[in-house]
N, C-alpha and C positions, 0 to 999 in steps of 0.2 A: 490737799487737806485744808481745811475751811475751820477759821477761829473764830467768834463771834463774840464782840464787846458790847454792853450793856450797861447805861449812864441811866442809872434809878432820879437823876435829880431832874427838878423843873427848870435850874435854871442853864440858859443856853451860855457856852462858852466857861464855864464855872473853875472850882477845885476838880470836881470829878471827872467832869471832861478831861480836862488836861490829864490826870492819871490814867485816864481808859486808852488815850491817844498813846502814852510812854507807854503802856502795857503793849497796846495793840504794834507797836514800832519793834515790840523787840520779836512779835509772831513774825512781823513781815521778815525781818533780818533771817530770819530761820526760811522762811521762803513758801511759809504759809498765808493762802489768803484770808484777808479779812473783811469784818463789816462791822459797823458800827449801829445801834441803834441805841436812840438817844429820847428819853421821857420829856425832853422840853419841845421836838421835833413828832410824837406820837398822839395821836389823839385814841385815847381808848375808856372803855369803863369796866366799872364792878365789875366781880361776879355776883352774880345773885343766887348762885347754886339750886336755879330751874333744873335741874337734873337731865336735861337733854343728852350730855358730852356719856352722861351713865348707860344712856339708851344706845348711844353708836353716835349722835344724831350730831353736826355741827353745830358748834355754839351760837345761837339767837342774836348776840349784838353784832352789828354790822361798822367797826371801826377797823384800828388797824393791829389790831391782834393777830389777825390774822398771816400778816405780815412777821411778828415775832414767830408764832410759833413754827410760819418755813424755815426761819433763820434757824432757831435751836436745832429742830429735825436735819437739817442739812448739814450742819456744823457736827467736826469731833470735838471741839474747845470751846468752853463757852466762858468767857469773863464777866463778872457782874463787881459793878462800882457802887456805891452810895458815900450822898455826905449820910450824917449822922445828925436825924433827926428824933430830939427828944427822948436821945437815947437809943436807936433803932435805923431800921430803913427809914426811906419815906415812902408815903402812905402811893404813892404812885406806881415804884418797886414790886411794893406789898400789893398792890391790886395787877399787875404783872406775873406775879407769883401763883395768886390765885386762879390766874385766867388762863394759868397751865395746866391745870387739873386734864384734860382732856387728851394731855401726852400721856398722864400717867392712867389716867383711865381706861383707855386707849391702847394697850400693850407697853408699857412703861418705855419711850420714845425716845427715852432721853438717857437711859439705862447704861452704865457703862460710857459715856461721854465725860471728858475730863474735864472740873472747871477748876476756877480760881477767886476767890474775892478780892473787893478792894473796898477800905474805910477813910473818908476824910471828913476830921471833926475840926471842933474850935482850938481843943486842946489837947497835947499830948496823951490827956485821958481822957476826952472828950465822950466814950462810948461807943468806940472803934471797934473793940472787942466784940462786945454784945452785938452788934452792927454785922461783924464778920458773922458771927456765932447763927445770926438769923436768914445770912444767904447760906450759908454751908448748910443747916434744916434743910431748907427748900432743896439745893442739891441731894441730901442725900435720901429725902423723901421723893424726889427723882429719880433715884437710883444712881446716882453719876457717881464720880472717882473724884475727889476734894486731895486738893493739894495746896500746902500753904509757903513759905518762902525759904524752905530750908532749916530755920529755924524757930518760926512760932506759926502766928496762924493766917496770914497772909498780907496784903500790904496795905498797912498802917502809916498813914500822913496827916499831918496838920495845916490847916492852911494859914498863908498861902503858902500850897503846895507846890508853886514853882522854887520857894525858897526853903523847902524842906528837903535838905540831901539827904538823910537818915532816912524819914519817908520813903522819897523815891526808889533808894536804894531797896527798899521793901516790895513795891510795886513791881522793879523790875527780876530782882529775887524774885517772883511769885511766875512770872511770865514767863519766866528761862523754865520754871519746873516744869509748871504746866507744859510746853515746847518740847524736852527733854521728854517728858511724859507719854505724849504723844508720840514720839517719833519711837519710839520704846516699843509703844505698842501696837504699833504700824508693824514695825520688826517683828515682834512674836506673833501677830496675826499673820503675818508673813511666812512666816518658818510653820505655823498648824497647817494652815492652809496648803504648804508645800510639800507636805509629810504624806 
């Protein structure tokens, strides 16, 4: 089973990284594969909502989207990180988000796939929330299963995130569910299918 982590930010090596890397540590511990893709490592654009992806038709830009969306399609787990900008994802995420349309247009691809969010702002209320609240949309306008860290809405960090154990603690909270999640339903897809 294949978990896939997803670093909305531009900058390489950052807050978020490093969260999506402890995320991603505690899939591998469980003994799931993973992959990482990373917005300061992707070159991609808009959508422009040419209505192609509505026709059947593959999408027109030639970047590496196309790249993300094998990675979701082939993944049960999918992890998404963002710093918090301006209150929100950032606008690189958000055009990530958008350039999914064609999963869900497409026979909804992503359906029942388990994800998790992650939020690192300036400050303890930096916009973390609203932050999660915008990837969890997108998930569940994907159709997926949202899970957050046992007790709130998934992991919440401040930077620097290397020196936030509260954080962290959140982060990996969220990776054990997701993990847990999955394997859950590994099992009961197991036992229908057995029947």
């Amino acid at each position: 089973m294949k978990i896939v982590g997803i670093s909305g930010s531009p900058r390489k090596a950052g807050n978020t990284e490093f969260l999506l890397n402890e995320a991603l540590a505690v899939a591998a511990e469980y003994g799931f594969q993973t992959e990482r893709l990373l917005c300061s490592e992707l070159n991609f654009d808009f959508c422009s909502d040419c209505g192609d992806c509505s026709k059947g038709k593959p999408c027109p830009n030639k970047d590496d989207m196309h790249k993300v969306l094998r990675a979701m399609q082939e993944a049960e787990g999918i992890i998404v990180a963002s710093p918090v900008y301006f209150g929100n994802v950032t606008a690189q995420l958000k055009a990530i988000f958008d350039r999914t349309i064609p999963l869900r247009r497409q026979g909804f691809r992503l359906r029942n796939k388990i994800g998790c969010a992650i939020a690192v702002g300036g400050s303890r209320n930096g916009g973390q929330e609203k932050t999660l609240e915008s990837i969890h949309a997108w998930m569940h306008i994907q159709g997926m299963i949202v899970v957050g860290d046992d007790a709130h809405f998934g992991g919440i960090a401040v930077r620097p995130a290397a020196e936030d154990r509260i954080g962290r603690k959140t982060v990996v909270a969220s990776a054990n569910k997701l993990c847990d999640l999955l394997l859950l339903k590994k099992e009961y897809d197991g036992t229908i299918k057995g029947d």
